[in-house]
N, C-alpha and C positions, 0 to 999 in steps of 0.2 A: 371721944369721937366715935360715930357711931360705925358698927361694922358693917360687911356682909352679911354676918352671922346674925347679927341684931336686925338686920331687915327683912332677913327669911322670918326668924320667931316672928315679929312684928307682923309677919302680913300673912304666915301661917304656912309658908313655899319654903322649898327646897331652896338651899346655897345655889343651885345647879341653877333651879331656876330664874333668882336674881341674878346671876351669870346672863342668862339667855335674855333676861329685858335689858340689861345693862348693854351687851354687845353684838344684839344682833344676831347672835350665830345659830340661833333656831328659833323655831316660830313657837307664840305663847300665844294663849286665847288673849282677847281683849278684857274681859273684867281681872286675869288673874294677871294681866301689864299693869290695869289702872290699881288693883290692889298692889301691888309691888311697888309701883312710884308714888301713891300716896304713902308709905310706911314710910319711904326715900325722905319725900319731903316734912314727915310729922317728927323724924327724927334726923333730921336734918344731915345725911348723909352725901357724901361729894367722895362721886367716883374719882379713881386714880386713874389719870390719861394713860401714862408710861403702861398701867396692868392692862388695862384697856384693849390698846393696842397690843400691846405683848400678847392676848387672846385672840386677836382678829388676824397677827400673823404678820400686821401692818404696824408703821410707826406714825402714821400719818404728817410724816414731814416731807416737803419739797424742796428738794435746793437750787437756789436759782444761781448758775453760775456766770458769773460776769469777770471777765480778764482784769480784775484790778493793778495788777501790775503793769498791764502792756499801756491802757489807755484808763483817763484819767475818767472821773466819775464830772457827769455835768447835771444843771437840771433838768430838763429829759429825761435824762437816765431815772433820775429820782422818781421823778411821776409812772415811769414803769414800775418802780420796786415799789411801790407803795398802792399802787393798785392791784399790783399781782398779790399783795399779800391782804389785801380787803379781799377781794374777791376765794383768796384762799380760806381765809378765814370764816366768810359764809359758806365754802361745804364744806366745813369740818375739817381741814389739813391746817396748817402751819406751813407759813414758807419763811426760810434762811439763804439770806443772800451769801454766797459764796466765793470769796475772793479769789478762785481759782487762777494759777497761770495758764495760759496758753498751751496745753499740753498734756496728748490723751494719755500719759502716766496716770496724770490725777484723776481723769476721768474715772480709769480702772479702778484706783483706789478706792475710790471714792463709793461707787458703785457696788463694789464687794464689801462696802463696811459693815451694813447690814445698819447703818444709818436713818437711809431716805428711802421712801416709798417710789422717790421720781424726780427727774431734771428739767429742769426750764433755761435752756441755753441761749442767752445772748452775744452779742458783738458775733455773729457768721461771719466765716470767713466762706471766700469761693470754691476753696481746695480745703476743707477743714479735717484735720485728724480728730478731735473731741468728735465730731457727728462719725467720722467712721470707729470711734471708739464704742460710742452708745448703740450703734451699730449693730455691734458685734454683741454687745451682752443683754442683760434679758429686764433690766431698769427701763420702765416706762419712761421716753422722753417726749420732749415738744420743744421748737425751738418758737421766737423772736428772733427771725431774719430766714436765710435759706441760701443753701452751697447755690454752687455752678447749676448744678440738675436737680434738685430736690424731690423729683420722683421718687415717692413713696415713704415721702417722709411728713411727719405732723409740724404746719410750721404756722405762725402767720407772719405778717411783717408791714412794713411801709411800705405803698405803690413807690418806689421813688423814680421810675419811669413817669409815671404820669403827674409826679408833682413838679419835677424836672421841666417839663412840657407846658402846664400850666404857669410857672411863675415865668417861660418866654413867654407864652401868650399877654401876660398881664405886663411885660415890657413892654413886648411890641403895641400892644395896642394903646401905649401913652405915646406912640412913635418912636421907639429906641431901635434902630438896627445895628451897634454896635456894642457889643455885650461881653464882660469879662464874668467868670468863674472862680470864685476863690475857696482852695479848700486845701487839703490835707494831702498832695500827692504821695510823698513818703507816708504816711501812717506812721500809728507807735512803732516804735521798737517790736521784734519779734510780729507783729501783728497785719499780715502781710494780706492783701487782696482782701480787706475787708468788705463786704457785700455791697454795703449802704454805698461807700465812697465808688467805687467803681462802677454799679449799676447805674447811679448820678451822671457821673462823668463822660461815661460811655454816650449819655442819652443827651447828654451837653451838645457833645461832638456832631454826634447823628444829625440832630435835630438844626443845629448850625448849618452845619454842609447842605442839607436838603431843603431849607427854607430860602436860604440862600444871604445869611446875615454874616454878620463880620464877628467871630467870636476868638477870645483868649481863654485859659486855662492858666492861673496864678496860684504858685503854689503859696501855703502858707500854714504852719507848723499850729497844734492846738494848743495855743495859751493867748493869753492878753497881749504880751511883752510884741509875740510876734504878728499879731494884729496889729500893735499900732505902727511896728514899722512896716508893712507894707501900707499899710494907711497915710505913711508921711513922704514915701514917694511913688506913690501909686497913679496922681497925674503926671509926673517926670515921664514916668515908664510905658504910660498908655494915655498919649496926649486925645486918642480918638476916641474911648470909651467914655460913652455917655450912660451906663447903667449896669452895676453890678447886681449877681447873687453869691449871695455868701454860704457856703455849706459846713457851718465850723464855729458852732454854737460858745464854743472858750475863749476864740481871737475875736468876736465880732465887735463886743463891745470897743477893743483895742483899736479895731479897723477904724472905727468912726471916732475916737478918739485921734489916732492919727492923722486922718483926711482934715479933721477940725485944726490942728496944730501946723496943717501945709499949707492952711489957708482954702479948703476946696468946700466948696458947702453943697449941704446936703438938705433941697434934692435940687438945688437950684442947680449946681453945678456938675452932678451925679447923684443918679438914681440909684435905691440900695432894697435889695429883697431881700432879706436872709431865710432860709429852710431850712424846714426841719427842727425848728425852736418851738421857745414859750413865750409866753406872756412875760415871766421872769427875767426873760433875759432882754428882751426886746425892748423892756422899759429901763433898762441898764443905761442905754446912747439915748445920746441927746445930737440930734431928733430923737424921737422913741420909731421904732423901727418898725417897720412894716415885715410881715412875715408870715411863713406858711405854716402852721401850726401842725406838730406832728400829733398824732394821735395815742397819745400815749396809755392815758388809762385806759383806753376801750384797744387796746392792742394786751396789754397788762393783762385786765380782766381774759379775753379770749385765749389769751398763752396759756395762762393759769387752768381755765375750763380744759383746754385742748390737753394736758398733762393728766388731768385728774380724772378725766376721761379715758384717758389709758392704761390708767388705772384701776379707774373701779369700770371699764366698761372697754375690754382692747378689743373689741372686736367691732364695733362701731366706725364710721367713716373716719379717714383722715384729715382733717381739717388742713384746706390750703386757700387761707387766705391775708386778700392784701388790701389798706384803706389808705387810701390816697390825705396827705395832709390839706388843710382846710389854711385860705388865705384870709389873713387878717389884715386890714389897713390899718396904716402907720403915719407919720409923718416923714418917713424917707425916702415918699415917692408924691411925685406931684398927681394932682386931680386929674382925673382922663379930659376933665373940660378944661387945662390950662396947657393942654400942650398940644403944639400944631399935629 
């Protein structure tokens, strides 16, 4: 295997100099770069990442930490960790998902291991100790979501104000003014005030009272199990709701599982949005579900730039932004032309 040493002899430069085209760390004329990576490539030499980095001061790894313990992984989630880590991989880092608990201990740790270059923190909470953790120490962070105040902090997130807004709108204008909310009141365990869930719910409320429609709030635990029992007495309990959303991507499929087995059909008998999903899961129910598609990889992607950005570049603006999910029709909501 060929060396360093064998690529300096080979192209007629210094160790030092193969150093400085390999890593960047100082400027080389251009004929004596392109003689140094043709010696590279005629002798077929493959830099070592780990030395690499260990020269640059960096490790180029990012860890993207997500609460595995408190809340459960869905698809969604997927399509974030998987575009975060395309998009890492085109500028040159490495991203490892991080099963972190809930808990700026690990933060610290974690941050002082001399690991990661930088954190990509989802599941926000509104009161969050990890962002006052990152906070405090000197690791380039970025989240996916954003506390109570987020002033001054590198985040993006989902509008979920204004997708909240838009999927009444798309009720109301099949004619529905009587509308239920199904979602996760409790939360996971430990995992309190989560951002998404309360920003939602908040804008549920608001948007009810000021329009002037008749709305519920029904809680319902994230799994299948608990989906389908509220789904089997879900007309018992709200003889007047003629059109849910659903905020609770793990119970949805259950929900209409449920509804189907009380006898309530959908959308003849109730109309059904779910937020905040995918493609994957929506084709899950039969109906296949109508839904507000979250933005996952272009949320993914942007997290990823916004971290690596404050890292190879902290002095640059802070990125605060938010993308509203995109509405897909389904078959769990009837035609704007079949309903009075």
């Amino acid at each position: 295997m060929a060396t360093m040493q064998d690529v300096a002899q080979h192209a007629g430069v210094s160790i030092a100099t193969v150093s400085f085209v390999l890593n960047g760390t100082k400027a080389v004329s251009e004929p004596t770069k392109r003689r140094v990576e043709s010696a590279m490539a005629e002798l077929g030499y493959r830099r070592n990442p780990a030395g690499s980095a260990l020269a640059r001061g960096r490790t180029d790894i990012i860890a993207l930490l997500y609460p595995a313990l408190q809340r459960q992984l869905h698809a969604t989630a997927t399509r974030f960790f998987t575009s975060a880590a395309e998009r890492a991989q085109e500028r040159g880092f490495s991203l490892v998902m991080w099963p972190a608990a809930n808990e700026a201990q690990e933060i610290d740790a974690l941050t002082k291991s001399g690991l990661i270059d930088g954190v990509l923190l989802m599941e926000v909470q509104l009161e969050d100790e990890r962002v006052e953790a990152l906070r405090r120490g000197t690791t380039p962070f970025a989240l996916i979501g954003r506390t109570q105040d987020p002033t001054g902090l590198p985040f993006v997130d989902i509008d979920f104000e204004q997708t909240v807004i838009s999927g009444l709108e798309e009720l109301v204008a099949r004619g529905h003014t009587s509308i239920a909310f199904i979602y996760d009141h409790s939360g996971p365990t430990t995992l309190h005030a989560y951002g998404a869930i309360a920003r939602a719910s908040r804008t549920f409320r608001d948007t009810i009272a000021q329009s002037g429609l008749s709305g519920v709030t029904v809680d319902c635990r994230e799994n299948p199990r608990a989906g389908r029992e509220v789904g089997e007495t879900f007309r018992e309990r709200y003889p007047d709701v003629t059109a849910v959303l659903i905020m609770n991507e793990l119970a949805s499929p259950g929900f209409m599982t449920g509804l189907r087995q009380a006898g309530t059909q959908v959308p003849e008998d109730l109309a059904v949005l779910s937020l905040v999903s995918s493609d994957t899961v929506a084709s899950m129910s039969d109906p296949e579900l109508a839904f507000m598609r979250a933005p996952a990889e272009e949320l993914g992607r942007l997290g990823t730039d916004a971290v690596i950005d404050r890292i190879t570049a902290p002095d640059s603006p802070l990125p605060n932004t938010l993308v509203p999910c995109e509405m897909v029709n389904g078959n769990s909501l009837p035609r704007l032309t079949e309903q009075a």
